[in-house]
C-alpha positions in Angstrom: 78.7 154.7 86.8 78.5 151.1 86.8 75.0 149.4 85.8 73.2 147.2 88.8 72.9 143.5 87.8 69.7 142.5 86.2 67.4 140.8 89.1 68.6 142.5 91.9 67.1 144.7 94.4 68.2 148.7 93.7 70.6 150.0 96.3 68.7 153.3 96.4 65.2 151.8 98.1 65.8 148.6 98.3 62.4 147.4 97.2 62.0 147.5 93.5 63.9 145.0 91.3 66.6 147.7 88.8 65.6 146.4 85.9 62.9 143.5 85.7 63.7 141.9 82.2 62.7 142.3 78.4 60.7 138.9 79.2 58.7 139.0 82.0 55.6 141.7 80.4 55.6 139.1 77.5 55.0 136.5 79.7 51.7 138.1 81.0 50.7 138.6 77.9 51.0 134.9 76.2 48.4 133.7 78.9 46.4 132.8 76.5 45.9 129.5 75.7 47.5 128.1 72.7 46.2 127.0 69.6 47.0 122.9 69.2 48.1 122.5 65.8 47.0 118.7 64.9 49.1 118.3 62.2 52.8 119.6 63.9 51.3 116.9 66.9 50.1 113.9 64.4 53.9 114.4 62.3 55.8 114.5 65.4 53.8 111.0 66.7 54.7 109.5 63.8 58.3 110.0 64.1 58.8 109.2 67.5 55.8 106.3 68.3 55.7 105.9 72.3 55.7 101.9 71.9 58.5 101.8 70.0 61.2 99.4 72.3 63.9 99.6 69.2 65.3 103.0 70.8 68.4 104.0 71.1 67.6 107.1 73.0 69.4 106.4 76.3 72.5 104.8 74.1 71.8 101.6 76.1 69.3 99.5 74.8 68.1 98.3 71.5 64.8 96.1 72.2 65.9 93.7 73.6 69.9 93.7 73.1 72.4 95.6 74.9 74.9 98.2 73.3 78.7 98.0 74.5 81.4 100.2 74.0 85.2 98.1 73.3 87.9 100.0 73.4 90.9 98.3 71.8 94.1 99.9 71.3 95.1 101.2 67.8 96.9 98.6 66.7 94.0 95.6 67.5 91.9 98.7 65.4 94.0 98.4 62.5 94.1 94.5 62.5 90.2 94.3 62.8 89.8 96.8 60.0 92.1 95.2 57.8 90.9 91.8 58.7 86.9 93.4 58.0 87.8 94.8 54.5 89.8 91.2 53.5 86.4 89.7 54.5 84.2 92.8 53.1 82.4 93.3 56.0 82.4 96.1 58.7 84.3 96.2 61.8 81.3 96.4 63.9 80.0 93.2 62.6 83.1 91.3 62.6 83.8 92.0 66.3 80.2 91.3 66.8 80.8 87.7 65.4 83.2 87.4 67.0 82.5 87.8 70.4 79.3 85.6 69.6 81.4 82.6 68.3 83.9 83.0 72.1 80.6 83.2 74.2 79.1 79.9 72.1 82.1 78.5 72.8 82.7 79.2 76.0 79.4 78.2 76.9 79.9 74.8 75.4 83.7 74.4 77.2 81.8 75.0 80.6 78.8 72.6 79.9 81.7 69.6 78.9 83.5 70.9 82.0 80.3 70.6 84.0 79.6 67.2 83.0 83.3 65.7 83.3 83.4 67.3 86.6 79.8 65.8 87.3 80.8 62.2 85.5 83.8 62.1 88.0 82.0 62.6 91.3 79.5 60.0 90.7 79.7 56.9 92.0 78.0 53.7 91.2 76.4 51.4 93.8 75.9 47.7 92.8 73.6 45.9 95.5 73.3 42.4 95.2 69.9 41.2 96.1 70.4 37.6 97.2 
């Protein structure tokens, strides 16, 4: 005879649950109110402060920088590591450097751009005043 599924209604009377659980008379009983223990609380504040913006709980944010993935194929993984340990440092931080030197650079590229482009469309007006 095959046993009814845990929850459901019996098939006989339809209006008692076949088996209610191992859990649910334990339940009734812990209705007491727990006992706080300070010290668990006080340990687990201290390792996990609520202020703290240096988190990397949501794998996104580090105060105030931003984390990125780079996927690079296994080659370009091989030349970067190779390249890091010739240098002795990681691959992390060498890719980290860089991407910083490209942005500075870029960044200074598109401000001499800006101002060529700027320099070019200005035009100087000489008025004579007699």
């Amino acid at each position: 005879m095959p046993l009814p599924s845990l929850g459901r209604l019996s098939t006989r009377s339809n209006l008692k649950p076949v088996n209610p659980g191992r859990h649910r008379n334990a339940a009734a009983k812990e209705a007491e109110p727990a006992v706080e223990d300070h010290e668990l609380t006080s340990y687990l504040a201290a390792l996990a402060p609520d202020s703290d913006k240096e988190s990397t709980g949501t794998g996104k944010r580090f105060g105030e920088a931003q984390v990125f993935q780079l996927r690079v194929n296994v080659i370009a993984s091989e030349q970067l590591k190779d390249i890091a340990a010739e240098r002795g440092t990681s691959p992390h931080a060498l890719a980290q450097e860089w991407i910083l030197e490209r942005l500075s650079w870029e960044g200074q590229a598109s401000s001499a751009q800006q101002r060529r482009h700027e320099e070019a469309h200005t035009e100087e007006l000489h008025l004579d005043l007699h």
